[in-house]
C-alpha positions as CSV (number, residue, x, y, z in Angstrom):
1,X,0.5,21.0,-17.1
2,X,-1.4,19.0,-14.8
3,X,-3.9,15.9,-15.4
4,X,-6.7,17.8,-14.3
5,X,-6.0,20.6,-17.2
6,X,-6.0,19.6,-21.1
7,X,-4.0,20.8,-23.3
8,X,-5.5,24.1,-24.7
9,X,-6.5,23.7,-28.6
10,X,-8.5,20.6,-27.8
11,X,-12.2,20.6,-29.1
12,X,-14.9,19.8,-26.2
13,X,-15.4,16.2,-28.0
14,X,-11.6,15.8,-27.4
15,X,-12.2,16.7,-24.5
16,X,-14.6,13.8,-23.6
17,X,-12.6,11.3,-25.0
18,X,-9.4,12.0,-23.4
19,X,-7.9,9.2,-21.1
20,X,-6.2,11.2,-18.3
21,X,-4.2,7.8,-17.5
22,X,-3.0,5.1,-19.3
23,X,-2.1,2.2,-17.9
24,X,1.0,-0.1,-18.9
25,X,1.3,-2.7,-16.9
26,X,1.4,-1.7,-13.2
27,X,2.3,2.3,-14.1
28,X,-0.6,4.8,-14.8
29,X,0.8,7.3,-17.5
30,X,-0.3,10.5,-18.1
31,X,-2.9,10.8,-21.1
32,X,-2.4,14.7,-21.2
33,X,1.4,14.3,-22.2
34,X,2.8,13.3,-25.7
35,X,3.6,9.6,-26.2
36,X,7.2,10.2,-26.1
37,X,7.0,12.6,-22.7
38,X,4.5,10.3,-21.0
39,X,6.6,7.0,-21.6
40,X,9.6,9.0,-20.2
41,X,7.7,8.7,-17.1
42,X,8.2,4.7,-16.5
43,X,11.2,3.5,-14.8
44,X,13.4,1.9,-17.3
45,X,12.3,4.1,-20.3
46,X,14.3,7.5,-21.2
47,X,13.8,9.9,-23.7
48,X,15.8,7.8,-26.9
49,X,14.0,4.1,-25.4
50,X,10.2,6.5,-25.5
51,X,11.2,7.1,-28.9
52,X,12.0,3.8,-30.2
53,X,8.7,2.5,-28.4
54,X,6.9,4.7,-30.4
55,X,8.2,4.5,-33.9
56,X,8.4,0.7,-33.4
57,X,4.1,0.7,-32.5
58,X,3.9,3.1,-35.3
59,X,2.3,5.7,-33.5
60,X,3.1,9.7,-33.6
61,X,5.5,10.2,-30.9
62,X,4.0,14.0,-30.7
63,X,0.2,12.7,-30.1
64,X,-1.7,13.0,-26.8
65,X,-1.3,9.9,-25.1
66,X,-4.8,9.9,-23.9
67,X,-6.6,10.8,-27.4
68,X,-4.9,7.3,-29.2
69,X,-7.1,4.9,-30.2
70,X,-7.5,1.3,-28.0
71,X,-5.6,-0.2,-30.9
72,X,-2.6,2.2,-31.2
73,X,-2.6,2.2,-27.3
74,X,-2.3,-1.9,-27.4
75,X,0.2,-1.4,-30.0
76,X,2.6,0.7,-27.7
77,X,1.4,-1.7,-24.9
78,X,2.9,-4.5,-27.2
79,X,6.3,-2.6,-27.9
80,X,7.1,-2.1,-24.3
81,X,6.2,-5.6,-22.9
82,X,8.4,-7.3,-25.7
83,X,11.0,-4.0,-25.7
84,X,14.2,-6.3,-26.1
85,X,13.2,-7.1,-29.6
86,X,13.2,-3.3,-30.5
87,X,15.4,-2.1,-28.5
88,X,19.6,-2.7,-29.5
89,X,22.0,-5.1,-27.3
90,X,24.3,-2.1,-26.6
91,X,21.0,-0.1,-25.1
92,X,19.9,-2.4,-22.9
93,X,19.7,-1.3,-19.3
94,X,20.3,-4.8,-17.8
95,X,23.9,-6.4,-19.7
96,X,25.6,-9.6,-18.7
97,X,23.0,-10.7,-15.8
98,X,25.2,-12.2,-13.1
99,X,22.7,-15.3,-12.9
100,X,22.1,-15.5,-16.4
101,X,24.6,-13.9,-18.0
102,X,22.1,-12.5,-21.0
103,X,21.5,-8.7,-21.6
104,X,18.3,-7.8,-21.3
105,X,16.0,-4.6,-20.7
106,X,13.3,-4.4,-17.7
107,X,10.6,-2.2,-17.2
108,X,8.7,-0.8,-14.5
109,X,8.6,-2.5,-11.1
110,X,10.5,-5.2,-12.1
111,X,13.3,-2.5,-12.3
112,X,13.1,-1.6,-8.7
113,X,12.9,-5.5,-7.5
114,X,16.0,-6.5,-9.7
115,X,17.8,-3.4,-7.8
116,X,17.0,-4.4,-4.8
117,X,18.1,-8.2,-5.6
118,X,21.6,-6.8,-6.7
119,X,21.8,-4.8,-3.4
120,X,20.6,-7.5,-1.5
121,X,23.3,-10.1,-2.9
122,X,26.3,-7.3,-2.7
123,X,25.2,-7.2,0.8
124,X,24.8,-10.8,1.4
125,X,28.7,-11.2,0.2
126,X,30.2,-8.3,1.9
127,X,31.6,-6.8,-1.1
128,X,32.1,-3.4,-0.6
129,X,29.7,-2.2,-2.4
130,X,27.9,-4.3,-0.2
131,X,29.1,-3.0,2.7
132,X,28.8,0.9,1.9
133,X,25.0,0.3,1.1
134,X,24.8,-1.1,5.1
135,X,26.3,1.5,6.2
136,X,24.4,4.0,4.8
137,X,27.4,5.4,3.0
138,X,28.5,7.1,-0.7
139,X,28.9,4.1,-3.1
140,X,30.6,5.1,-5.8
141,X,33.4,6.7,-5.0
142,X,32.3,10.0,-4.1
143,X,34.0,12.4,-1.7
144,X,32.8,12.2,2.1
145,X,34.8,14.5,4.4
146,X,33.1,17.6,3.1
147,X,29.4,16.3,1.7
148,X,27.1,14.2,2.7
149,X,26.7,14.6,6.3
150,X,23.4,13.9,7.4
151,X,24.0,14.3,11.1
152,X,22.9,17.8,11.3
153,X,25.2,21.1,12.0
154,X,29.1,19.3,12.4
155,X,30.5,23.6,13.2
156,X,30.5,25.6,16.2
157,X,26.9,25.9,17.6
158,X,26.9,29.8,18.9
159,X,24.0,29.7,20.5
160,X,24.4,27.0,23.0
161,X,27.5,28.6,24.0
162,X,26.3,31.6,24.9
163,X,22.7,29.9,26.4
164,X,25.2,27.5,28.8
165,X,27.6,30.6,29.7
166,X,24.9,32.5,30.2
167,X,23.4,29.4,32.8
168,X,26.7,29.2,34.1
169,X,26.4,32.9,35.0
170,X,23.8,32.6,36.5
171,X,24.3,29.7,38.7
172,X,27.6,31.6,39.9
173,X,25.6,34.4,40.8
174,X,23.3,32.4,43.2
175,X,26.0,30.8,44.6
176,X,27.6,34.0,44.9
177,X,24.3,35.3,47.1
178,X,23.9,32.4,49.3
């Protein structure tokens, strides 16, 4: 379903006061979605964390995001900003912070910027983590010999073969004639 169609079922004064995006902090959510689904869409939110959100605000987790009230929308707004006092220890997404050493749970952009940081640093200190991200290579462990190649065709190329015999050929023959 796309934001430009609402869900079918919805009464043309529904209609009208559907939010097609909701905004939590610098994320625009689809209002056409269920809380749970649209919440899912945020970095740092899954499908169990979406759930938790929205039984902590107290708001159906099966409602259209866009026709909640401004309270129950501030509510959810509320639950996600301060998410590490409804969310468990062992669920956080961020445990024993290397500067800190605290488990915590981010959100949103300040996801992506704590990523990079940690890249940045196992970089900075050549592990080899560190040193697999610079080069552009598999991480964690994965196989390379057979996957992974991103320099185009590594087999025999046919074609070329045949196109520089076939030049070849040719340049014989007019050296052949002369």
């Amino acid at each position: 379903m796309s934001a430009e169609e609402p869900e079918d079922g919805l009464t043309e004064e529904e209609e009208e006061n559907l939010r097609y995006f909701v905004r939590i902090g610098q994320t625009d959510l689809d209002g056409t979605k269920s809380v749970e689904r649209s919440l899912t869409d945020m970095k740092g939110i899954g499908q169990r964390t979406a759930r938790i959100v929205s039984d902590a605000s107290g708001v159906d987790r099966t409602a259209t995001f866009g026709l909640l009230d401004e309270e129950e929308i501030d509510a959810v707004v509320d639950v996600v900003e301060n998410i590490e006092d409804h969310v468990p220890e062992w669920m956080r997404n961020r445990q024993h912070d290397f500067y800190t050493g605290e488990n915590t749970h981010i959100v949103g952009n300040d996801l992506n910027q704590q990523r990079r940081q940690d890249i940045n640093r196992m970089q900075m200190i050549d592990s080899y983590k560190g040193v697999r991200h610079k080069r552009g290579q598999k991480v964690r462990g994965q196989r390379t010999k057979s996957t992974g190649r991103t320099e185009g065709t590594i087999g025999v190329n046919v074609e070329r073969i045949k196109q520089e015999q076939a030049e070849d050929a040719a340049a014989a023959e007019e050296g052949d004639d002369e």
